[in-house]
N, C-alpha and C positions, 0 to 999 in steps of 0.2 A: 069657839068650842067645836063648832063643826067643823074644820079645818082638824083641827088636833085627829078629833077620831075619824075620819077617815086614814092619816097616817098610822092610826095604830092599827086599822085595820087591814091597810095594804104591809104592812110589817106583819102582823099575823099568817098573812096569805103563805110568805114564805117557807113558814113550817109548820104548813098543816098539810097532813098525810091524804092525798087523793083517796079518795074510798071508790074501791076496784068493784064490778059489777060480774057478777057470775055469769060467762060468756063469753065475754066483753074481751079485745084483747088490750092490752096496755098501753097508751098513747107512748104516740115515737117521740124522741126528740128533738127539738131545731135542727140539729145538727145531721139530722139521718142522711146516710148514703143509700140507694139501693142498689145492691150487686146479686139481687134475685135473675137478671139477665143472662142469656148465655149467648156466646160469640164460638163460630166455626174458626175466625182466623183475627189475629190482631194485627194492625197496619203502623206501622212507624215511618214516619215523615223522614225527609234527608236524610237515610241511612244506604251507604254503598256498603255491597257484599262481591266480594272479588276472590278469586280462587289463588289468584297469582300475588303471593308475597312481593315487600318491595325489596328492591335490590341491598345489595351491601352498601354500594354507594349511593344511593338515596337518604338510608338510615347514617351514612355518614356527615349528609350534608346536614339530612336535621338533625342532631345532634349537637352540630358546629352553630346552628340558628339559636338552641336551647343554653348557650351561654352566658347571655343576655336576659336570664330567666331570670324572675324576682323574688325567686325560691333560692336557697343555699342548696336545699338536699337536690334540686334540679338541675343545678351547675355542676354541684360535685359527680352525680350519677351521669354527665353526660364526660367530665372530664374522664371519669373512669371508663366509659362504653369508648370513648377515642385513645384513651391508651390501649385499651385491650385491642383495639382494631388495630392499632399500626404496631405493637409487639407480637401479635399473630400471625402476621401478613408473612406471605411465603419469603423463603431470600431471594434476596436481590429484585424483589416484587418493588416496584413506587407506591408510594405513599398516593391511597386514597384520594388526598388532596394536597397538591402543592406545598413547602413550606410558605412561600409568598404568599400563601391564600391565611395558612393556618396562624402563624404569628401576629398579623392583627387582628386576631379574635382572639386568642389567648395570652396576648401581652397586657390588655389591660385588667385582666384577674389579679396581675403581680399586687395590689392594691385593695383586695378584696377583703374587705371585714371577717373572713369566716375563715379559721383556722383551718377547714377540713378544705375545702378550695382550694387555698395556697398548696397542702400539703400532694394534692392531688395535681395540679398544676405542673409541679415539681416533677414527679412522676411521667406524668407526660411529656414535659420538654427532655427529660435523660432520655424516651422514647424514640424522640428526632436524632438522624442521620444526622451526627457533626459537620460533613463535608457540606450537607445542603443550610445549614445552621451560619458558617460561617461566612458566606455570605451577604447576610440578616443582622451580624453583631453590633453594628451603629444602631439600628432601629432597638435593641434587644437590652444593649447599655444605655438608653433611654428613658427604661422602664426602670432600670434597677436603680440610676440615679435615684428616678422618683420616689421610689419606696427607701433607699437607706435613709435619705434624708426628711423619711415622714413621721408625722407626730406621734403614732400607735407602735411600740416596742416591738408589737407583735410582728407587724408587717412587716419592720426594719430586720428582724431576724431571721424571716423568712428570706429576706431579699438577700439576704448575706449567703445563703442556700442557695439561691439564685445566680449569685456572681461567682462563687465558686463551681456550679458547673460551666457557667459562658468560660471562666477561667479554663478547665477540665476540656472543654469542647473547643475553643478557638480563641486561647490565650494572646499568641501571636497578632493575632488579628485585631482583638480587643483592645489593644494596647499602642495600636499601629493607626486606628481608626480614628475619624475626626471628634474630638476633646474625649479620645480615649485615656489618655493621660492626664493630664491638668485637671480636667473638671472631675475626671471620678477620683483621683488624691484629692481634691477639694473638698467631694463630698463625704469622704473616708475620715479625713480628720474632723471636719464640724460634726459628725456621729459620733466620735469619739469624746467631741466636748473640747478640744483642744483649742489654743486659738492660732491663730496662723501668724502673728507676731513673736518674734524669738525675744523681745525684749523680759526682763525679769519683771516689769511692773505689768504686763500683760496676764504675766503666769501667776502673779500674786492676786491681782482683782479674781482668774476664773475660779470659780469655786469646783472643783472635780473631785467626785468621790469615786473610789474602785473597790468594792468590795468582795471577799475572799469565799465567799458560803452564798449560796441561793442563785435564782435567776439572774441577778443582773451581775454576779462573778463569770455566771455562764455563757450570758451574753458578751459579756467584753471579750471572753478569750476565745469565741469564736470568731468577733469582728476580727480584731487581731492577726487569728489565724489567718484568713481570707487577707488581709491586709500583706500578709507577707509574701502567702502565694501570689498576689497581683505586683506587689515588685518584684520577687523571684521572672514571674513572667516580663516583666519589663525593662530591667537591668541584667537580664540573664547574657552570656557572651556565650550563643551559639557557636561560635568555631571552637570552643570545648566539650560540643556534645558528639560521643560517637559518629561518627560516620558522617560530621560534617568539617572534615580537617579536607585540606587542600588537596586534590590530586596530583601526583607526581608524574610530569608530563613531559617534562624533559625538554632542553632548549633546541628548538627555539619557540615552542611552546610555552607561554608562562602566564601564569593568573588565567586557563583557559574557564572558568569557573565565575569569574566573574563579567565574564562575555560572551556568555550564553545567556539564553531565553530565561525570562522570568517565568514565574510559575503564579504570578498574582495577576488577575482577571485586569486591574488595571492600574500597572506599575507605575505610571505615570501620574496617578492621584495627585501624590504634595504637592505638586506642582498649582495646582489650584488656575489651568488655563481658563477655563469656563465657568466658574463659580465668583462668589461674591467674596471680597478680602476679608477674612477669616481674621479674628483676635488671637491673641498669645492661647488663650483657654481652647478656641475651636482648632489648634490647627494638629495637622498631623506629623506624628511624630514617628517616623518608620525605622528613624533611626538611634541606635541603642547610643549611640553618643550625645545625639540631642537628648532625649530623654535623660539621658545623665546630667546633661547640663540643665535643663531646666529642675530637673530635683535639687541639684544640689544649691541652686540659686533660691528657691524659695520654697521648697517642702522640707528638706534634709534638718534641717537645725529644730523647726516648730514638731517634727515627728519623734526626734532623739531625747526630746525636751519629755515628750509627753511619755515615751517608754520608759523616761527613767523613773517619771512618779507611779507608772504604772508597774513596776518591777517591785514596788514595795510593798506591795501588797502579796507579791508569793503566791504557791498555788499554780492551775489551771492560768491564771494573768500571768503571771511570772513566767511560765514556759513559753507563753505566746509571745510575749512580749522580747525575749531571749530568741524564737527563731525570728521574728522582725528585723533584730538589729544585727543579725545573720544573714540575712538576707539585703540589707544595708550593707553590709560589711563585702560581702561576695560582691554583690554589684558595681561600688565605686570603687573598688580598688585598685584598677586600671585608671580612672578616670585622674587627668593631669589637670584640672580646676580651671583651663584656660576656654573663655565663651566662643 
């Protein structure tokens, strides 16, 4: 019993009203601060005050470190502060910072979870000088393999955005570069779903849908697109384009055109003197006859196969799919089938 009422009486204590005394001031509570003090000056610890702003190129560098942020909104706000630097910059001014510097820090964003990253990314690579881009295009079609053939749609579309500027910027090059051909038609058709067997029981096991309305009609006849432009770029017969027909030189002058100076940093590549023996996939292919030959030995049939189920569907696919095999068609039609 004693026990009991003492709890009923620490429970009472609760809510019974202090009875105030006239005079008396009001008890503070636990928790009081007192800011009755007063201070001439306040002091804060490790705080630097400097009259001199940092430079351009300082905030460019950090900027380039805030990449690697673990923030979206702090990648994308740095991707924008370095586009706006290098689309500002005076003409014919250099770049801030090297491409050589800029590309491995901005190549690995192609991969980034965050729609607004990619889109900003984008952005800033159109910002890069093609001339100092091309280059960089084996390190650059690295990245875009990775992402066509990655598991999120979203990435994959973005990357398709991607290939069509390398496209745009240094087609040529892209194409000519080691497993610039082989492996990125490799990874162009397995996004497509297709199988790389021409056989009919191949194409009857894959189950491929194409549909005419929504995202994923959108999506395919963009790959498409891009798909066409990258053989356009690859099968293309430059001695048809403007101002690359022979010079009329006159005998005993002849073919002086094709014993002159290269104009490629290093002409001598396929050659592969000093590197490791390269697969069918890695090697390069600088020339528009090789490259014909190896399409029509093992992409040409698996890609035709796939445009024709993809043409039935009409639409936005149906046009893509129509300059594809125009671009097919332009390409091998010199090509005499002999390896």
């Amino acid at each position: 019993m004693g026990s009991s009422a003492k709890k009923k009486k620490d429970k009472k204590k609760d809510f019974q009203k202090p009875k105030l005394k006239v005079g008396r001031a009001r008890p503070k509570p636990a928790n009081f601060t007192d800011t009755s003090f007063k201070s001439k000056a306040i002091v804060l610890n490790q705080q630097s005050i400097t009259t001199a702003a940092p430079s351009a190129t300082s905030q460019f560098a950090h900027h380039i470190s805030l990449l690697t942020s673990r923030t979206d909104s702090q990648r994308r706000d740095s991707l924008s502060y370095l586009t706006t630097a290098i689309a500002t910059r005076p003409t014919n001014a250099p770049l801030p910072q090297p491409v050589s510097v800029l590309l491995p820090k901005l190549l690995p964003l192609t991969l980034d979870i965050s729609n607004g990253v990619r889109s900003q990314l984008l952005k800033l690579l159109r910002a890069l000088p093609p001339k100092e881009v091309e280059d960089h295009i084996g390190n650059v079609l690295l990245w875009i393999r990775a992402g066509v053939t990655n598991l999120a749609a979203e990435i994959r579309s973005s990357t398709m955005d991607m290939l069509a500027w390398a496209l745009d910027c240094a087609g040529d090059a892209l194409v000519a570069c080691a497993g610039g051909w082989v492996k990125t038609l490799k990874a162009l058709i397995i996004m497509q779903g297709w199988p790389m067997e021409s056989s009919p029981q191949a194409w009857s096991s894959t189950k491929t849908t194409f549909g005419k309305l929504g995202s994923d009609g959108k999506a395919l006849a963009k790959s498409l697109t891009t798909m066409a432009a990258f053989l356009e770029a690859g099968l293309r017969d430059h001695r048809q384009e403007p101002g690359m027909q022979s010079m009329s030189w006159g005998w005993p002058l002849n073919h002086v055109e094709q014993h002159m100076i290269s104009q490629r940093s290093n002409c001598f590549a396929y050659l592969n003197l000093f590197g490791p023996p390269p697969d069918e996939e890695s090697q390069i292919y600088e020339d528009r006859g090789d490259r014909q030959r190896v399409f029509a030995n093992r992409f040409q049939k698996p890609i035709e196969l796939g445009l024709e189920a993809a043409k039935q569907g009409g639409g936005d696919v149906g046009r893509a799919s129509a300059r594809v095999q125009k671009a097919i068609r332009d390409g091998m039609k010199d090509f005499d089938g002999l390896d």
